[in-house]
Backbone as numpy.savetxt, mean C-alpha at the origin, in Angstrom:
# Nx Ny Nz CAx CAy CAz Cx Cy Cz
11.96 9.80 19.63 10.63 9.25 19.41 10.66 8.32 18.20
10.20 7.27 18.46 9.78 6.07 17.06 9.47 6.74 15.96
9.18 5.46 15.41 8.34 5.95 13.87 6.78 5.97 14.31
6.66 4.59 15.07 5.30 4.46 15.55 4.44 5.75 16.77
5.73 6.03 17.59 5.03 7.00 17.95 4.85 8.25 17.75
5.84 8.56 16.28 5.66 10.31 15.74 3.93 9.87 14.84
4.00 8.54 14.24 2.36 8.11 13.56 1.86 8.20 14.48
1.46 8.12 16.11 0.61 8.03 16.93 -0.14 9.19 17.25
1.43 10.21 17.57 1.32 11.59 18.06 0.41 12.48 17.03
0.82 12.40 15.07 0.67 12.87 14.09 -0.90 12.39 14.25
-1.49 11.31 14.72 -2.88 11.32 14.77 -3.86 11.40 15.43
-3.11 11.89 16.51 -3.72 12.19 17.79 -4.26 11.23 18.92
-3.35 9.85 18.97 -3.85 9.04 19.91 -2.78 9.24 20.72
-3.44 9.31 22.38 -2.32 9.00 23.12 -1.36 7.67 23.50
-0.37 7.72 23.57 0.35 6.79 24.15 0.57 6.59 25.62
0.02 5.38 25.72 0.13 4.48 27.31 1.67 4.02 27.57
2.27 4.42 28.74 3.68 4.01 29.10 3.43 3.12 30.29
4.36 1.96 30.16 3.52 1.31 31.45 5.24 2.13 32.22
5.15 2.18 33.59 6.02 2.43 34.36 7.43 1.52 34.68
7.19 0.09 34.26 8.34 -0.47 34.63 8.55 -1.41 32.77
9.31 -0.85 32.41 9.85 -1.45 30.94 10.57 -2.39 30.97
10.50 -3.99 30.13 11.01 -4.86 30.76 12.73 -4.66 29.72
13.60 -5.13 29.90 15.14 -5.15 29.60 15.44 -5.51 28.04
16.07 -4.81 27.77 15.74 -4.73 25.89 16.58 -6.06 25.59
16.05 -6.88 24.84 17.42 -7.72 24.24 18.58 -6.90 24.11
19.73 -7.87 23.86 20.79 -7.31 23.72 21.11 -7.08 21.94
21.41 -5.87 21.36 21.44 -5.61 20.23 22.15 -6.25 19.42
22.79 -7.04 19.64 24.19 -7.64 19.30 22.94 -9.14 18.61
22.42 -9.65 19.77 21.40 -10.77 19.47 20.65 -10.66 18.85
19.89 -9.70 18.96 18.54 -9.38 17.56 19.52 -9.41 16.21
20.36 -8.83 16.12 20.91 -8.61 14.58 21.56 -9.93 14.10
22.11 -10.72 15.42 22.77 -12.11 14.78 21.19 -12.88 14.34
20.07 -12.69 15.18 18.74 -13.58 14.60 18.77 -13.14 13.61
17.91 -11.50 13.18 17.91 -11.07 11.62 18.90 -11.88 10.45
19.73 -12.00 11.25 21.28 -12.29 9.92 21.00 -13.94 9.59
20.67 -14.71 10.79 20.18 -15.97 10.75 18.84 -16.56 9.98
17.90 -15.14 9.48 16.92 -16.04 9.21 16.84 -16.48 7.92
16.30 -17.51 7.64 16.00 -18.22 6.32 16.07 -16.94 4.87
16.57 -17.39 3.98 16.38 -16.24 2.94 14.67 -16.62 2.38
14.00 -15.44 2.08 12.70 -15.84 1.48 12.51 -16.35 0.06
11.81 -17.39 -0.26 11.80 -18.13 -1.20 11.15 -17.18 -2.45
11.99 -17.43 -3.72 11.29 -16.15 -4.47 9.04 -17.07 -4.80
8.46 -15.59 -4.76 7.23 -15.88 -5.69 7.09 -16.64 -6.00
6.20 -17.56 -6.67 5.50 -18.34 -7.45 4.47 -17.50 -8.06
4.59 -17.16 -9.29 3.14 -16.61 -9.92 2.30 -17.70 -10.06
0.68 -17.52 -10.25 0.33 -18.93 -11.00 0.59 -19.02 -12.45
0.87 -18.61 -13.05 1.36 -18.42 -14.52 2.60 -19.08 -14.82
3.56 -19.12 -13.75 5.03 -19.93 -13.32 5.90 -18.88 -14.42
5.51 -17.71 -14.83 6.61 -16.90 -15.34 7.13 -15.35 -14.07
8.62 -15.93 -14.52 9.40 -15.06 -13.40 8.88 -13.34 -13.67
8.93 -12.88 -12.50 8.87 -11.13 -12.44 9.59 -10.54 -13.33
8.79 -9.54 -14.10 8.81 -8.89 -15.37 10.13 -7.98 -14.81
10.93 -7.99 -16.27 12.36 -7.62 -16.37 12.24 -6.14 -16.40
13.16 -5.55 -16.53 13.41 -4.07 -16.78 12.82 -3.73 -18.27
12.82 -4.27 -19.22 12.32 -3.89 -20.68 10.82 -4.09 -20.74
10.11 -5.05 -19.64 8.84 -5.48 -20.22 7.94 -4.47 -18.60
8.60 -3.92 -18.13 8.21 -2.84 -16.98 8.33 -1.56 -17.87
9.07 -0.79 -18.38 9.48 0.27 -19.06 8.37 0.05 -20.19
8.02 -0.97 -21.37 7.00 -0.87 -22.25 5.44 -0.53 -21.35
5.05 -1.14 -20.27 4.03 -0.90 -19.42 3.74 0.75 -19.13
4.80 0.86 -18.70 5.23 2.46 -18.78 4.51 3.07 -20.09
5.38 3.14 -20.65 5.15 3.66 -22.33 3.13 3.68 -22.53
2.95 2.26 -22.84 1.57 1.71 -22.74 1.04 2.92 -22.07
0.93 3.26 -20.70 0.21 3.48 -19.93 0.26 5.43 -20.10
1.20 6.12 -20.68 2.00 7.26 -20.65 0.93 7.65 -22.20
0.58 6.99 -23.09 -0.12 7.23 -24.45 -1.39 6.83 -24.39
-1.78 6.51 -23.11 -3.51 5.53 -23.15 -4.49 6.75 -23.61
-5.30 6.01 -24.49 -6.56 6.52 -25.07 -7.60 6.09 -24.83
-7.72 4.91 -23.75 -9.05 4.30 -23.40 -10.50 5.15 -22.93
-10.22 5.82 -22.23 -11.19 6.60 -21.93 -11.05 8.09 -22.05
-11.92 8.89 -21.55 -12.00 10.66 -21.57 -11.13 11.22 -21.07
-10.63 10.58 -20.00 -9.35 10.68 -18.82 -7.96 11.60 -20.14
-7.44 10.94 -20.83 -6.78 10.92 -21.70 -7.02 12.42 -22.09
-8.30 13.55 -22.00 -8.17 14.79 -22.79 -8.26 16.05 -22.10
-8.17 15.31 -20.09 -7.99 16.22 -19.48 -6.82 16.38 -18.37
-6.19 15.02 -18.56 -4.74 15.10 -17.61 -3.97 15.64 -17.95
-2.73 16.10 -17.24 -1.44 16.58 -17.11 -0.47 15.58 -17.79
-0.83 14.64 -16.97 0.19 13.40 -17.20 -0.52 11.98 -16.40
0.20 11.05 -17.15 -0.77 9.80 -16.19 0.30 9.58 -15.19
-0.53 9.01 -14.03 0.55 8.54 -12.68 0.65 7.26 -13.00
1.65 6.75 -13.37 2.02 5.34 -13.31 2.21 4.58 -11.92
2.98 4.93 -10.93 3.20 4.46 -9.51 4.29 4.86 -9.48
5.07 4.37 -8.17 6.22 5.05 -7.56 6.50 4.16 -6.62
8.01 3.45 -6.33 8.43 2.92 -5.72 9.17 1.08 -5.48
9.14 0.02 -5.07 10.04 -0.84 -4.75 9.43 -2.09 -5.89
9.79 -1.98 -6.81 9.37 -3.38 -7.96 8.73 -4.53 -7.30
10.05 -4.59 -6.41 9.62 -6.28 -5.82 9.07 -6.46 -4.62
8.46 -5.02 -3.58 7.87 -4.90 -2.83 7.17 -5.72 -2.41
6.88 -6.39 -1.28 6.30 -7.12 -0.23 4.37 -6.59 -0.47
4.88 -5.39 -0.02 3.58 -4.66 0.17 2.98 -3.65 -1.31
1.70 -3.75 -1.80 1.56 -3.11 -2.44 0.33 -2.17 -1.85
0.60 -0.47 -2.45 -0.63 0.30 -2.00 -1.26 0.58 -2.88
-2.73 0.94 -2.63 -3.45 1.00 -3.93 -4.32 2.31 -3.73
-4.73 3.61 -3.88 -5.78 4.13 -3.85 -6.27 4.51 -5.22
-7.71 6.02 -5.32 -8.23 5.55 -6.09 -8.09 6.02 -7.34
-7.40 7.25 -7.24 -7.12 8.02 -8.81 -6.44 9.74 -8.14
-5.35 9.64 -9.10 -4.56 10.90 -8.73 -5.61 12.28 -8.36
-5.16 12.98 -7.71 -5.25 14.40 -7.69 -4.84 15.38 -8.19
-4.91 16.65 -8.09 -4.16 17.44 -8.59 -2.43 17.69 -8.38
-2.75 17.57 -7.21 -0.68 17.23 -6.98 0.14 16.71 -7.26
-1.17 15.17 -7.89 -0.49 14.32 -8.42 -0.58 14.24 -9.69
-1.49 14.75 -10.66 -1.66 14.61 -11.82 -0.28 15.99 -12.30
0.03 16.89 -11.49 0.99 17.94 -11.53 2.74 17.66 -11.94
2.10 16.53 -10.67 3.82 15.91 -10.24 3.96 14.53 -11.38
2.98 13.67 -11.51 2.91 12.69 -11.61 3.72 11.35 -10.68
3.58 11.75 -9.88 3.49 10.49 -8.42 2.49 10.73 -7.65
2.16 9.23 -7.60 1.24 8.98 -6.50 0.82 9.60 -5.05
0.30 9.52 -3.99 -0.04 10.04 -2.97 1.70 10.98 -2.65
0.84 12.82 -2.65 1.85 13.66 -2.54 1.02 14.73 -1.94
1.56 15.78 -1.36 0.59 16.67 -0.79 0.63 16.25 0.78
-0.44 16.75 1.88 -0.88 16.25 3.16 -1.04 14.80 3.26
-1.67 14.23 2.29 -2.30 12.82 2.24 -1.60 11.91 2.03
-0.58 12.29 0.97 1.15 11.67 1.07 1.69 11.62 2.45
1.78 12.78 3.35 2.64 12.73 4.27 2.13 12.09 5.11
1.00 11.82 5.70 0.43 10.88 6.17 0.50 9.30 6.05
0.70 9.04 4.58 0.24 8.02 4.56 2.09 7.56 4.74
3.06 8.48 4.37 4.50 7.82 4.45 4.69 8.07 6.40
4.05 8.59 6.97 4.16 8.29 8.46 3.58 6.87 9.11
2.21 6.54 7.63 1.49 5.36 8.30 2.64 4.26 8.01
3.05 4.45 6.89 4.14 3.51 6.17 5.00 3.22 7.15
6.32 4.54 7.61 7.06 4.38 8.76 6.46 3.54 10.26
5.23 3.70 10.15 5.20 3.29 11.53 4.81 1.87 11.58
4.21 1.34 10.55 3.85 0.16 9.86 5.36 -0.67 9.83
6.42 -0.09 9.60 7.82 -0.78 9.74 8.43 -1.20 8.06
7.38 0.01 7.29 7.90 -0.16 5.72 7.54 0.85 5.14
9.07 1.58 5.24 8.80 3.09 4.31 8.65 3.32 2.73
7.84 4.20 2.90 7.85 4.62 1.59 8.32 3.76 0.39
9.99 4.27 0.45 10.59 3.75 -0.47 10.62 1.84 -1.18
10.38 1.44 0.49 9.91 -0.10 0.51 9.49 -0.88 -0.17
8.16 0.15 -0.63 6.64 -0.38 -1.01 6.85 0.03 -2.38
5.59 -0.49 -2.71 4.89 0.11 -4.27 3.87 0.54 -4.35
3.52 2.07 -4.92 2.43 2.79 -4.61 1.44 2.98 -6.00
0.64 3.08 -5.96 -0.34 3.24 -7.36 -1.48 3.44 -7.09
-2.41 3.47 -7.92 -3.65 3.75 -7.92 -4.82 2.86 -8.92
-5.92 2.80 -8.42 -7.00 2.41 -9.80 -7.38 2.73 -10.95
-7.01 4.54 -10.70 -7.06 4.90 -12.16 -5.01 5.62 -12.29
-5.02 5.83 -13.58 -3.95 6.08 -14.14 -4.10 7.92 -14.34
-5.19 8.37 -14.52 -5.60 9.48 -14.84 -6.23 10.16 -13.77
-6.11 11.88 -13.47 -7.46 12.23 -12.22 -8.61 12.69 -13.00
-9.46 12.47 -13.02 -10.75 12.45 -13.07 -10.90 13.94 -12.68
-11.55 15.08 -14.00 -11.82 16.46 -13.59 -12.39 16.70 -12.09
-12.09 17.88 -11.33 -12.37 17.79 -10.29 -12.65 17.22 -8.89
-11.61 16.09 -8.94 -11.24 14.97 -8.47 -12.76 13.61 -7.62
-13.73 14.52 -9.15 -14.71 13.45 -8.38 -14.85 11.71 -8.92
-15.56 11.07 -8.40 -15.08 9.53 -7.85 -15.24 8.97 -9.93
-14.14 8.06 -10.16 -14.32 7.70 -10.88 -14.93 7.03 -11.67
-15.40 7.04 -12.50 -16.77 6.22 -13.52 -16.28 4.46 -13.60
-17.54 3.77 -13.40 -17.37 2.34 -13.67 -16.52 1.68 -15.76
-17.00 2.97 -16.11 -16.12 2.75 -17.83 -14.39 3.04 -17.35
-14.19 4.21 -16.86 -12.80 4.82 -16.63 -12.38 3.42 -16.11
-12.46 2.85 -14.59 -12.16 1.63 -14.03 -11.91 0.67 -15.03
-12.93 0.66 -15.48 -12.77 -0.87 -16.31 -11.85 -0.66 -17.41
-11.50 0.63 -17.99 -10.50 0.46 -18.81 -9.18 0.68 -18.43
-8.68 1.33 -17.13 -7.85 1.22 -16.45 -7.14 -0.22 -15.45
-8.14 -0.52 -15.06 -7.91 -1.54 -13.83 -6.78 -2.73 -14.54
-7.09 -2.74 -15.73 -5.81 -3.69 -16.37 -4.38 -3.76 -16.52
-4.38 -2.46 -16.36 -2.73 -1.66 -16.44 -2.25 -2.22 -14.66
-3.15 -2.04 -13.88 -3.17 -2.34 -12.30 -3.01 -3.52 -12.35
-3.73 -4.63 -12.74 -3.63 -6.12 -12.96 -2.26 -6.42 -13.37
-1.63 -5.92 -14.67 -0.38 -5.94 -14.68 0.84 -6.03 -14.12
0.59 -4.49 -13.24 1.62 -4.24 -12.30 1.53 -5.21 -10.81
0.66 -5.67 -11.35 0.20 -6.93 -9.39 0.85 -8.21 -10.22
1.00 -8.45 -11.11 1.49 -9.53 -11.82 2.97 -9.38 -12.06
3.67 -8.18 -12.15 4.94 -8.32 -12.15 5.87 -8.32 -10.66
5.16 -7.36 -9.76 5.26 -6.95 -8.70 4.92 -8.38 -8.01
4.08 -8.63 -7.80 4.27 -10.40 -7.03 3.99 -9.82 -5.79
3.30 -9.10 -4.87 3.26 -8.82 -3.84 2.77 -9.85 -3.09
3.31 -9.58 -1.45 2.31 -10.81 -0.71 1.12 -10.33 -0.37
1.01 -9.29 -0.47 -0.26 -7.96 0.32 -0.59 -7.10 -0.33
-1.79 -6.56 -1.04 -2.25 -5.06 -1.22 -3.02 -4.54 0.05
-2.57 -3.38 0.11 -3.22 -2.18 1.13 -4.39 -1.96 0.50
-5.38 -1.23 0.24 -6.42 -0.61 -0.46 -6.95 0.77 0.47
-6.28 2.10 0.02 -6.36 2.79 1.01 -8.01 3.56 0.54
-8.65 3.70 0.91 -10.17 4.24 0.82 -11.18 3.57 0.67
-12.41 4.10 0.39 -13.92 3.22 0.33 -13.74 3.43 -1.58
-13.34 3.90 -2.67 -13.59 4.12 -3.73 -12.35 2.80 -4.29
-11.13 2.83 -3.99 -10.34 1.92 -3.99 -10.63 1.09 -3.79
-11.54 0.37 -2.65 -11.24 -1.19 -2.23 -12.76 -1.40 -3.11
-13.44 -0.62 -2.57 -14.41 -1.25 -3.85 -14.71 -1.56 -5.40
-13.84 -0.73 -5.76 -13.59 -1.09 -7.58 -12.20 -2.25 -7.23
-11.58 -2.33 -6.35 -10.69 -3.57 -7.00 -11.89 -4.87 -5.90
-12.36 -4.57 -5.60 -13.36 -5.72 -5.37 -14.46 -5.93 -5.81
-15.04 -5.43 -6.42 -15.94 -5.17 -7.63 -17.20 -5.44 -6.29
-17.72 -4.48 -5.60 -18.82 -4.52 -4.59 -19.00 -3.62 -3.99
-20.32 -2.90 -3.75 -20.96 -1.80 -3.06 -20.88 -1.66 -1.40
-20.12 -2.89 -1.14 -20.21 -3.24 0.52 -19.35 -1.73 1.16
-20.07 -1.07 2.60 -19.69 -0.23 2.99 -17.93 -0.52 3.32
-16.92 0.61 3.39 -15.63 0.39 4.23 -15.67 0.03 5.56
-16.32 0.35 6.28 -17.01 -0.15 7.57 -16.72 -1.54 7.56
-17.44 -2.21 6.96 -17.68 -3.50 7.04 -16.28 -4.31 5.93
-15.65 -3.67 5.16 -14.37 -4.52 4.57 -13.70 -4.48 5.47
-13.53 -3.49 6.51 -12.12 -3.52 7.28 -11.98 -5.04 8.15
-10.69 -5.53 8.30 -10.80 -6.14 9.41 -10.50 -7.49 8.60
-10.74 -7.22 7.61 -10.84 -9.16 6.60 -9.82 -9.30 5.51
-9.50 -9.91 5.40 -8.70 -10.56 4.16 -9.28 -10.93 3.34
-9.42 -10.07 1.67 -10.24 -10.41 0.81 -8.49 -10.62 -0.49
-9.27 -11.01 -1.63 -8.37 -11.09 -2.38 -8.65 -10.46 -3.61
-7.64 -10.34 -4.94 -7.84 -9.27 -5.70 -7.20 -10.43 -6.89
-7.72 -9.95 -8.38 -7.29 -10.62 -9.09 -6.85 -11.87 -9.06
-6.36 -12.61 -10.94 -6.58 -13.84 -10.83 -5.32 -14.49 -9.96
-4.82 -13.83 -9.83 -3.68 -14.50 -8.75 -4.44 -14.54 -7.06
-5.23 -14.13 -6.85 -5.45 -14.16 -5.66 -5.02 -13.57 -4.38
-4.67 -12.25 -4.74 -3.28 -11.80 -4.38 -4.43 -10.99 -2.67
-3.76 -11.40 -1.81 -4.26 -10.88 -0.14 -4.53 -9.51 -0.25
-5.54 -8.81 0.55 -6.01 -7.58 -0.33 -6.46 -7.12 1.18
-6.14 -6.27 2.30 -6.79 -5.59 3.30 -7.18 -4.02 2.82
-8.16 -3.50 3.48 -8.57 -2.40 3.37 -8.57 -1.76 4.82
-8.15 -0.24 4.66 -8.12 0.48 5.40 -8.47 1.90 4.72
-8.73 3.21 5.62 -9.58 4.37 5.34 -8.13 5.21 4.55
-8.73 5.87 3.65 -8.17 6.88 3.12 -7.29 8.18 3.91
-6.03 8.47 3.55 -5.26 9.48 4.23 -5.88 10.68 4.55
-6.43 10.92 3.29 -7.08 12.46 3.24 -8.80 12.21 4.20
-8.86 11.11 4.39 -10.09 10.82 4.94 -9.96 10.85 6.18
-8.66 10.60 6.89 -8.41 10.52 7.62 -8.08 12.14 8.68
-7.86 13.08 7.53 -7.36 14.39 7.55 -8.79 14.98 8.42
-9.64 14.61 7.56 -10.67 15.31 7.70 -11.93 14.80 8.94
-11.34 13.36 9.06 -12.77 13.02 10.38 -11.44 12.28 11.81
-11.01 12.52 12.37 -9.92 12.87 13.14 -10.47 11.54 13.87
-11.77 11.74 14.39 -12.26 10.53 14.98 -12.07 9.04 14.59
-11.59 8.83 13.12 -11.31 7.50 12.43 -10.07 7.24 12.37
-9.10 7.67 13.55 -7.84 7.87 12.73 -7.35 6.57 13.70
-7.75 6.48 15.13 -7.51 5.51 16.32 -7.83 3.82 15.36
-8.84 3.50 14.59 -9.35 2.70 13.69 -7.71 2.28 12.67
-7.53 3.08 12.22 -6.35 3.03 10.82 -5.64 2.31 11.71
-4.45 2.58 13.13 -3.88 1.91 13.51 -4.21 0.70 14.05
-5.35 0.00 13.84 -5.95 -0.64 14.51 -5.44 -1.96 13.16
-5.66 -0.92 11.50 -6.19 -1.70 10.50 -4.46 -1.89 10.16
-3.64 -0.99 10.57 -1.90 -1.05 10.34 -0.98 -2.21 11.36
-2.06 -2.41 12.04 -1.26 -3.60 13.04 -1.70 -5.11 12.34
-2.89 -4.53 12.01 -3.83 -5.49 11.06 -2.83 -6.43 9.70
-2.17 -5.57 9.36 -1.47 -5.51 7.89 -0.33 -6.15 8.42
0.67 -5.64 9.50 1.86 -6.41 10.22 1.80 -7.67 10.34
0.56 -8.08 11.25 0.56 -9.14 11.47 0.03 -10.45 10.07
-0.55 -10.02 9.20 -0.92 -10.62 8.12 0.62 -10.73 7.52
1.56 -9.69 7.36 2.44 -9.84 6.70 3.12 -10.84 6.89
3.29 -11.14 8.45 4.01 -11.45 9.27 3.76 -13.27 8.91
2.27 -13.74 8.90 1.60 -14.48 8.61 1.97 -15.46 7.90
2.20 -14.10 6.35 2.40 -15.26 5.10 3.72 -15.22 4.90
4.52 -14.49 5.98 6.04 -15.33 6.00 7.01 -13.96 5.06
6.67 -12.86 4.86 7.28 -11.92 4.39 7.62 -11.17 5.82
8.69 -12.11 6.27 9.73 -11.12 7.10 11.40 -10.97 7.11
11.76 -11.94 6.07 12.51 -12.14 6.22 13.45 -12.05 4.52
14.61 -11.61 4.60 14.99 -11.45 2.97 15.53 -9.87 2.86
15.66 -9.24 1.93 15.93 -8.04 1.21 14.81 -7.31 1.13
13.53 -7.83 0.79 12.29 -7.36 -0.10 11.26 -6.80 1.27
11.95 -7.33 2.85 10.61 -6.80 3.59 11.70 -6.29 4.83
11.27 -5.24 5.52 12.19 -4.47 6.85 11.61 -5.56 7.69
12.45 -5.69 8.63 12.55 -6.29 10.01 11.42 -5.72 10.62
11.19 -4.84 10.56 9.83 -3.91 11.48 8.52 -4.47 11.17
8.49 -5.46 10.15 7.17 -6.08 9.66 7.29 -7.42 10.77
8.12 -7.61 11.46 8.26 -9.08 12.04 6.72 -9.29 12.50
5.65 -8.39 12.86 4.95 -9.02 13.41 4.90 -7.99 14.18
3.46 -7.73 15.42 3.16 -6.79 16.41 3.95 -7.10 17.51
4.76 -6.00 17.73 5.44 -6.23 19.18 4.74 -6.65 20.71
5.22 -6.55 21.85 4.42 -6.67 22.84 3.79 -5.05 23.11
2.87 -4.90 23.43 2.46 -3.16 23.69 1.46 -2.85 22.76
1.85 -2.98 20.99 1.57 -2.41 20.02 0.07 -2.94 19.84
């Protein structure tokens, strides 16, 4: 079974087989195309300074590991910095650790993790791929929704990491996420489906529903893959298919999918 269809099965949509499957390329050919295609041209920030080195990533770190900006600071474990691929294609964003995560200090871990690294797999960019983070750095006692002060003194450390990271895409996984990095009350309902942008770079910004949200209303889950084919083909779009930095599985929606 795929990646796409253990994500299908894991969410309870069925899969349609048509009866006569048409003849696979020959494997030999797909891999000489892959090997053939153009290398991807690095980034352009608008700033025209190259992606932050190993010393000026590690001080961010530091920065972010001693923050005193807000209240956050006198009830965490530890701050979650993010987890995963520097130069990632794709960046994910939700909205502030949990307990698993404020425990562990990485990002989406627990049920809502495993979910979301099945959405990843089936999306055609695992885990490891990507770059994962959040809006806030800190969880917020009792993991309720974070304060417009907490945000605003956080969201900069995030600005940062979208500035070194150079992504072609942020994910924005929930309604609390996409709306503090879009600074607007507009329902998730109505973001899905569009290409908005985030910071002063302008950086491509889709929204889709939360893992754990997803856990819990079963009925929204047919939607997510709807919003993950959504993301392929955007990727596909602005030309991140090709290189080191993005899997082959992003080429774009297959025939079927």
């Amino acid at each position: 079974m795929s990646a796409r269809e253990q994500y299908l099965e894991a969410l309870g949509i069925d899969l349609w087989t048509p009866r006569l499957q048409p003849a696979a390329a020959p494997a030999a050919a797909a891999s000489d195309e892959l090997a053939h295609q153009p290398a991807r041209p690095a980034a352009i920030p608008a700033s025209g300074v190259e992606p932050a080195d190993e010393a000026a990533w590690e001080a961010l770190r530091v920065e972010v590991s001693g923050c005193t900006r807000c209240e956050l600071c006198k009830t965490r474990t530890q701050t979650v910095f993010g987890v995963g691929n520097r130069r990632a294609e794709l960046l994910v964003i939700g909205e502030a650790p949990g307990a698993d995560e404020d425990a562990q200090g990485e990002p989406f871990v627990g049920r809502a993790g495993q979910l979301l690294n099945s959405m990843l797999r089936a999306l055609g960019s695992p885990r490891e791929t990507v770059y994962i983070a959040n809006v806030l750095k800190c969880r917020p006692p009792g993991n309720r929704d974070p304060k417009p002060a907490e945000v605003a003194s956080c969201l900069p450390y995030l600005q940062r990491q979208v500035d070194m990271i150079q992504p072609r895409l942020m994910l924005a996984v929930g309604r609390i996420a996409a709306q503090n990095l879009l600074a607007t009350d507009t329902p998730i309902g109505r973001l899905r489906g569009h290409v908005h942008h985030f910071g002063a770079r302008a950086t491509p910004l889709i929204v889709t529903y939360h893992p754990a949200y997803l856990l819990r209303s079963p009925s929204e889950k047919r939607k997510s893959w709807v919003d993950l084919k959504f993301v392929r083909a955007e990727l596909a779009r602005l030309g991140g298919v090709a290189g080191t930095r993005l899997p082959g599985g992003l080429a774009g929606p297959q025939p079927g999918a």
